[in-house]
VEXTI-880509 format. One record per atom (N, C-alpha, C): residue in three letters; y, x, z. Coordinates in steps of 0.2 Angstrom, whole numbers, plus 2048, in hexadecimal, padded with zeros to 3 digits. Layout:
N
ALAYXZ/...
***
This chain:
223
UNK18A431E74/UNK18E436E71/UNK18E43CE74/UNK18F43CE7A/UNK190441E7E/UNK18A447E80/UNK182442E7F/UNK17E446E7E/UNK17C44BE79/UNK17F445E73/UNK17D449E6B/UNK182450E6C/UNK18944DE6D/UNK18C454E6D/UNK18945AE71/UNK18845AE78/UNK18445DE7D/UNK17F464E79/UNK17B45EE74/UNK17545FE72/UNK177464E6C/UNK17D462E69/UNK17E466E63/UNK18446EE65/UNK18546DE6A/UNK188473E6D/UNK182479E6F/UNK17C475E73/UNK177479E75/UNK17647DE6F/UNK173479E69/UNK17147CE62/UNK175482E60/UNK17D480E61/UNK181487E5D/UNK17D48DE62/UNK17A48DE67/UNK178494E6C/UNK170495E68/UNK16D492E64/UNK167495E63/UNK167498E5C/UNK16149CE5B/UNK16049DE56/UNK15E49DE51/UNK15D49AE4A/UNK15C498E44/UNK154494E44/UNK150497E4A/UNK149496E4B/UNK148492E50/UNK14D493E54/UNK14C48FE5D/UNK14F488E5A/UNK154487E56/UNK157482E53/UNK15347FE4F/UNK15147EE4A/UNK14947CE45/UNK14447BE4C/UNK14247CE50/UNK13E47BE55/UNK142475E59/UNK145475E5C/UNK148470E60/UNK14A46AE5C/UNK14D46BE56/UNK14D464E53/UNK147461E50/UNK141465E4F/UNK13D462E4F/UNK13A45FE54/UNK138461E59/UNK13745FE5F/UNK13845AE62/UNK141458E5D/UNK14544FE5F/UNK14144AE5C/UNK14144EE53/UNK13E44AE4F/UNK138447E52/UNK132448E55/UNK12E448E56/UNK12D442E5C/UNK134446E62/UNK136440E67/UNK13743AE66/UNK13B43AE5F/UNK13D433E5E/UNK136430E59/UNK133433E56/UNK12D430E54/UNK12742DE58/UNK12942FE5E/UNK12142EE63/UNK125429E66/UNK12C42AE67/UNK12F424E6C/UNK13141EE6A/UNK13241BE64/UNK136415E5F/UNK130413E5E/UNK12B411E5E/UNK12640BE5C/UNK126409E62/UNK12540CE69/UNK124409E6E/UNK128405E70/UNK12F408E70/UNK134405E71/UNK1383FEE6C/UNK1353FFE68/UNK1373FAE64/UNK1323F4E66/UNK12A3F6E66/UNK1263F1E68/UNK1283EFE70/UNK12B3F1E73/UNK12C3EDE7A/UNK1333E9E7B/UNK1363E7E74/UNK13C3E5E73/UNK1393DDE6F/UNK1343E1E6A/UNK1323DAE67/UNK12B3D7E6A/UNK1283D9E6F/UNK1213D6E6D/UNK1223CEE71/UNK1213CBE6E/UNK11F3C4E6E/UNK11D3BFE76/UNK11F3BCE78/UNK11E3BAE7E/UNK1163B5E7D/UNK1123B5E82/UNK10C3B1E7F/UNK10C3A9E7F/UNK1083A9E79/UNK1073A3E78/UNK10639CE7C/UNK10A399E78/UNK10A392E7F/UNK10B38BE78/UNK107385E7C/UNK10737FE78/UNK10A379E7B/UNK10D375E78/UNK11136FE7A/UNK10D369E7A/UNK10D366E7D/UNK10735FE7D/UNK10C357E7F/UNK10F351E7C/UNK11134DE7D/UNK10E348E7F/UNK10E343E85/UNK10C33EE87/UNK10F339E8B/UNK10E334E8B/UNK11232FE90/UNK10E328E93/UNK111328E98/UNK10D323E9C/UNK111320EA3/UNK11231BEA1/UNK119319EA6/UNK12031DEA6/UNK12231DEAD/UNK12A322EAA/UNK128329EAA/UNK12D32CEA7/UNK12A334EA5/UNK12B337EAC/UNK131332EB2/UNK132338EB8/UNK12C338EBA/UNK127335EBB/UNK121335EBE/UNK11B33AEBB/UNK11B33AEB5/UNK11933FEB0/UNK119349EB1/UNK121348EB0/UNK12534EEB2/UNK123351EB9/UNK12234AEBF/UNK12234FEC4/UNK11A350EC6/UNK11634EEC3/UNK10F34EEC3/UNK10C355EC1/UNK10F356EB9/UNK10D35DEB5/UNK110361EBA/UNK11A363EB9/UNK11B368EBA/UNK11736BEC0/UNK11236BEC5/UNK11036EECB/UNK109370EC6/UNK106370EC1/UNK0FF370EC1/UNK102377EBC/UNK0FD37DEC0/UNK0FB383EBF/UNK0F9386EB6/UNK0FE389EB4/UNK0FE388EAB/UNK104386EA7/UNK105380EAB/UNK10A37DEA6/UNK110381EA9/UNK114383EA3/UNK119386EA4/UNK121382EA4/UNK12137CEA1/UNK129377EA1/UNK125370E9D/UNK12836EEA2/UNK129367EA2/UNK12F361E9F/UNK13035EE9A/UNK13535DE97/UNK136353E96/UNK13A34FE99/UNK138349E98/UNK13D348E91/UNK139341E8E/UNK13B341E89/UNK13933AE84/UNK13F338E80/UNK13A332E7B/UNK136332E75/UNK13032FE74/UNK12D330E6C/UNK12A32AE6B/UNK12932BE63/UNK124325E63/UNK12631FE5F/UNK12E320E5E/UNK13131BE5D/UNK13531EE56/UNK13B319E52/UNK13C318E4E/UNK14531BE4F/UNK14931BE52/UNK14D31BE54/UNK150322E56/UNK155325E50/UNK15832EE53/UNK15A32DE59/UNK15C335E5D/UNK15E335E63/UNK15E32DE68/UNK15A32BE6A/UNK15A326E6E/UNK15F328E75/UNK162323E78/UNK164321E7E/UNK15E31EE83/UNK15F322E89/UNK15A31FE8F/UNK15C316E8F/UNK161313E8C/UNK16230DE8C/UNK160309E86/UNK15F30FE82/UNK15E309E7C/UNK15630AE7B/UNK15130CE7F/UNK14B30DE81/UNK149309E85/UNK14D309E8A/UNK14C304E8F/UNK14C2FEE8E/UNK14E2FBE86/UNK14F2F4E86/UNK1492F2E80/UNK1442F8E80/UNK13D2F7E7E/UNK13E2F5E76/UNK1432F6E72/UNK1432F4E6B/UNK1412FAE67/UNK141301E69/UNK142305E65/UNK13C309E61/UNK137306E66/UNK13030BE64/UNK130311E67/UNK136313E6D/UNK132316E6F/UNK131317E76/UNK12C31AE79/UNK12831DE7F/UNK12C323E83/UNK12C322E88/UNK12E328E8D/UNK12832BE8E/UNK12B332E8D/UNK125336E8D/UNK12833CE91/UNK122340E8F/UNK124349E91/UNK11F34DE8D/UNK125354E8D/UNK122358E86/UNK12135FE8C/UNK11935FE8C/UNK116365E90/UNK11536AE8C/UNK117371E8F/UNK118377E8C/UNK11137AE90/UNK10D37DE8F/UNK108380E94/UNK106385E91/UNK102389E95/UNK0FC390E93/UNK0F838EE93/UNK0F338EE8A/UNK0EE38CE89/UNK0E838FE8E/UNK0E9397E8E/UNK0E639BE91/UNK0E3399E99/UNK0E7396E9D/UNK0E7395EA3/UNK0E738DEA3/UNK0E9387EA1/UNK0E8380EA1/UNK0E737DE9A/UNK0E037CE9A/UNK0DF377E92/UNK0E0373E92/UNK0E036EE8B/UNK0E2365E8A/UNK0DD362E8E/UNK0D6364E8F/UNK0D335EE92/UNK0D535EE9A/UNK0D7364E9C/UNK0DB361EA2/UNK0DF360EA3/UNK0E435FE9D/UNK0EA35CE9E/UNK0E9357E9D/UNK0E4354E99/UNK0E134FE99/UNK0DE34AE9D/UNK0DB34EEA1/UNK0D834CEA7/UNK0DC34AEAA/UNK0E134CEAF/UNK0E634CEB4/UNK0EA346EB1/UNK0ED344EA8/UNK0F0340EA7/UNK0ED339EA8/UNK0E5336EA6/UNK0E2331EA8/UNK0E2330EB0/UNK0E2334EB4/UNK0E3336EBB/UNK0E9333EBF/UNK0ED333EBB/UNK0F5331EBD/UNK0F832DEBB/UNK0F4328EB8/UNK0F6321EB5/UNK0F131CEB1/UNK0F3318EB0/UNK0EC313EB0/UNK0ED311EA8/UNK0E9314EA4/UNK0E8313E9D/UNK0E630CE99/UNK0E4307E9E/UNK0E42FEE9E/UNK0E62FCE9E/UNK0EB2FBEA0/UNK0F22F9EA0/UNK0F82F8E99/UNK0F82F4E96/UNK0FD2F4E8D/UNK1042F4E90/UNK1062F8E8E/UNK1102F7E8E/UNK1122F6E97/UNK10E2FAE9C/UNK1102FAEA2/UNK10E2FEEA6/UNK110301EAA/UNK10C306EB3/UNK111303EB7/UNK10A2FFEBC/UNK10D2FDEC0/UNK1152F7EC0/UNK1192F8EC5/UNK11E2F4EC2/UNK1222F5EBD/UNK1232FAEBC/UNK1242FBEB2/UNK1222F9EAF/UNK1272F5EA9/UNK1242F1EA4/UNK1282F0E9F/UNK1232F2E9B/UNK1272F3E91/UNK1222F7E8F/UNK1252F6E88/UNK1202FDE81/UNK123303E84/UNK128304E86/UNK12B30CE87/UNK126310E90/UNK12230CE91/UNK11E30CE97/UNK11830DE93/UNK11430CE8E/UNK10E30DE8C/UNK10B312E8C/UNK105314E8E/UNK101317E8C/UNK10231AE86/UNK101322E83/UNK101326E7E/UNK10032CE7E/UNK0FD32EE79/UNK0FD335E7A/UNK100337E72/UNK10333BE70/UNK10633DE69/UNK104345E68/UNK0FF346E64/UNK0FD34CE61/UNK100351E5C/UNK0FF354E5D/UNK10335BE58/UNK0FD35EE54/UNK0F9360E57/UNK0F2363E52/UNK0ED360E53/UNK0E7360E4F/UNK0E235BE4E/UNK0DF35EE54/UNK0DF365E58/UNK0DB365E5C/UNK0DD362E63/UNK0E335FE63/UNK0E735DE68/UNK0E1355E66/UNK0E2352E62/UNK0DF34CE60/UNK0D934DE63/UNK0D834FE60/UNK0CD34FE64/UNK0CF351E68/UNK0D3355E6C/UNK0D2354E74/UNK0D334BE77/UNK0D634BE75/UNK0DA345E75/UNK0D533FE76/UNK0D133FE6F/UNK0CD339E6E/UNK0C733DE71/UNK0C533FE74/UNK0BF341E7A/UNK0C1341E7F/UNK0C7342E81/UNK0CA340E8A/UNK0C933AE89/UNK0CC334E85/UNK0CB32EE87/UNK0C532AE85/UNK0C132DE81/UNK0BA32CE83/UNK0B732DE89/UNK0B8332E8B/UNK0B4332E93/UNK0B832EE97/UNK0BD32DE98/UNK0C232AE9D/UNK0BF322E9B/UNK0BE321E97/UNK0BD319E94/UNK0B5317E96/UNK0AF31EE95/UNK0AA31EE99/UNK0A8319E9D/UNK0B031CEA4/UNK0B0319EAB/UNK0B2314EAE/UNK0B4310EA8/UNK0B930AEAA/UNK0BA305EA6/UNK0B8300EA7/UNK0B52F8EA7/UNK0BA2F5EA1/UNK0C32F6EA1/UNK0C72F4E9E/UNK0C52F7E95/UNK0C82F9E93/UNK0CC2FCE8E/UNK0D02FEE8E/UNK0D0304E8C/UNK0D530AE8C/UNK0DB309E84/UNK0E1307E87/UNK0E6305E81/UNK0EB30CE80/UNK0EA30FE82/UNK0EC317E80/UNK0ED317E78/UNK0F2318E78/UNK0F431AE6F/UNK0F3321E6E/UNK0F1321E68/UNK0F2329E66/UNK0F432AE61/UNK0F732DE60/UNK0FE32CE5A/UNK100336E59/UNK101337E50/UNK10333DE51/UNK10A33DE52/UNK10C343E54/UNK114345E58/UNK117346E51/UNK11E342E52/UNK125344E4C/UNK12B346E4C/UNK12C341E53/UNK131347E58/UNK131346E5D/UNK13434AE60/UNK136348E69/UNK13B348E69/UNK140344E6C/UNK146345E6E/UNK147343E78/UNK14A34AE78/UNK14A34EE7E/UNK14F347E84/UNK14E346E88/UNK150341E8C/UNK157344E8F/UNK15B341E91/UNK163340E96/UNK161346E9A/UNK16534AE9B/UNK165350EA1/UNK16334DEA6/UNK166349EA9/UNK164344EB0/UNK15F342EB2/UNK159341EAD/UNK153342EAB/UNK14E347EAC/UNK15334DEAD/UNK14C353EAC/UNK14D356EB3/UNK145356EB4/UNK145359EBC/UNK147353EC3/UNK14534DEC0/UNK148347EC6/UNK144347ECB/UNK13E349ECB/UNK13B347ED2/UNK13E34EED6/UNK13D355ED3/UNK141358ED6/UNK148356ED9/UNK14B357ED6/UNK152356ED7/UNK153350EDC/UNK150348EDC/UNK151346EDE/UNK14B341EE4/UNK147346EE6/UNK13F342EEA/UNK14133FEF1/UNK14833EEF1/UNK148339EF6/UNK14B331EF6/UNK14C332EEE/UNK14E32CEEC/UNK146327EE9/UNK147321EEC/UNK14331AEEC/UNK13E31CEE6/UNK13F319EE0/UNK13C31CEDB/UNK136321EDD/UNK139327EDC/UNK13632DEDF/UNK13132BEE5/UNK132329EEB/UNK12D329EF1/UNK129324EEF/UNK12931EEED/UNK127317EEB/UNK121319EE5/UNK12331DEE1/UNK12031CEDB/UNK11D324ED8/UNK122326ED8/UNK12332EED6/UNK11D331ED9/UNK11D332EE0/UNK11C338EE4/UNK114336EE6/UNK113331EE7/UNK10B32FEE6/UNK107331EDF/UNK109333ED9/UNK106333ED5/UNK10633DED4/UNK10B340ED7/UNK10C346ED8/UNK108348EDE/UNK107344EE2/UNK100345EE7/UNK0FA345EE2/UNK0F8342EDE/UNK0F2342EDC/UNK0F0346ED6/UNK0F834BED4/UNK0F734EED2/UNK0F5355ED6/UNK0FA356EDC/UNK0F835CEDE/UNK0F035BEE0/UNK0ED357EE3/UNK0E4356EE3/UNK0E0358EE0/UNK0E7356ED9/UNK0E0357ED4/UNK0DE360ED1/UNK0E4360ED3/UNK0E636AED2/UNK0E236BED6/UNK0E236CEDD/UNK0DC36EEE0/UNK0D636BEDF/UNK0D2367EDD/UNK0CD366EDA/UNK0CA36BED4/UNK0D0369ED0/UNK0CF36FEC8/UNK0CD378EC7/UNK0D0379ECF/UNK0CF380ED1/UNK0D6383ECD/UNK0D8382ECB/UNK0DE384EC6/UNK0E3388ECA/UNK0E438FEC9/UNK0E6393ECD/UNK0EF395ECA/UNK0F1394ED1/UNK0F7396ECE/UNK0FB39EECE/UNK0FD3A1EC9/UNK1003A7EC9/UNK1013ABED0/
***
């Protein structure tokens, strides 16, 4: 306000021609300066895609991705199943159908499905039915849940190579995605939060070791 008045005082001192001249001059200002400005208010943050999967408990999942170069958030979670807002408890007692999972948020640009792909048959053992390791139940299964068909062809071409190289059968479900329901706060971020608890050094943090390997192997460059 204190400008505009400023600005309208100046004007009473000029002359009928110097005044026509300097308001135009604004008009002009504000015409060159409002698209700019407006576009640097909206312009769109780039694009990122979400990828769901599970394979034994999600803290093990969670702590694997969030280190790999691209992926931007990491979120543990349950799908797969029949059952609204599920309880970490009421999963745990393998009736509900559904899977502990996690929902990867990532830059297409910089990490693609087939190495995320890659990295997941990497970090768990896809012959295994209804278990990793001491873990055991349906809500441990192997799975992968699709959102677009191109997530699916990735999908069904990772585990045809993966299956390639190994003698078993690969019991990986592939199943399209319907919901996710986001898991207990307590939940997110475990291996961070807690890498010194049994769980975590025993089971956890060996499988985050062969993640970070595999990062250095991929070349995958981080920011």
């Amino acid at each position: 306000m204190a400008g505009l008045l400023s600005g309208a005082a100046i004007l009473q001192y000029l002359c009928p021609m110097q005044r026509t001249i300097a308001i135009a001059l604004v008009a002009i200002l504000c015409i060159v300066s409002f698209p700019a400005s407006l576009a640097s208010q909206t312009a769109a943050p780039s694009a990122s895609e979400t990828l769901v999967i599970g394979g034994g408990c999600f803290w093990c999942l969670e702590g694997a991705f969030e280190i790999v170069p691209g992926v931007l958030d990491v979120v543990s979670g349950y799908a797969a199943g029949s059952l609204a807002k599920p309880s970490y408890e009421e999963v745990c007692t393998g009736t509900t159908g559904h899977a502990e999972v996690v929902r990867i948020s990532f830059d297409p640009t910089r990490v693609g499905l087939s190495a995320l792909f890659d990295l997941f048959f990497t970090i768990h053992d896809p012959t295994t039915r209804d278990r990793q390791g001491a873990d055991v139940g349906p809500q441990y299964r192997s799975i992968i849940l699709y959102a677009t068909d191109a997530q699916r062809r990735a999908a069904v071409a990772a585990i045809a190579k993966i299956q390639a190289g190994l003698a078993a059968p690969v019991v990986t479900e592939l199943k399209p995605l319907k919901v996710f329901w986001m898991a207990e706060e307590y939940h997110q971020d475990y291996y961070k939060k807690h890498p010194d608890y049994g769980y975590c050094r025993l089971v956890v943090a060996p499988k985050v070791g062969k993640s970070e390997e595999w990062v250095k192997r991929s070349g995958l460059i981080k920011p």
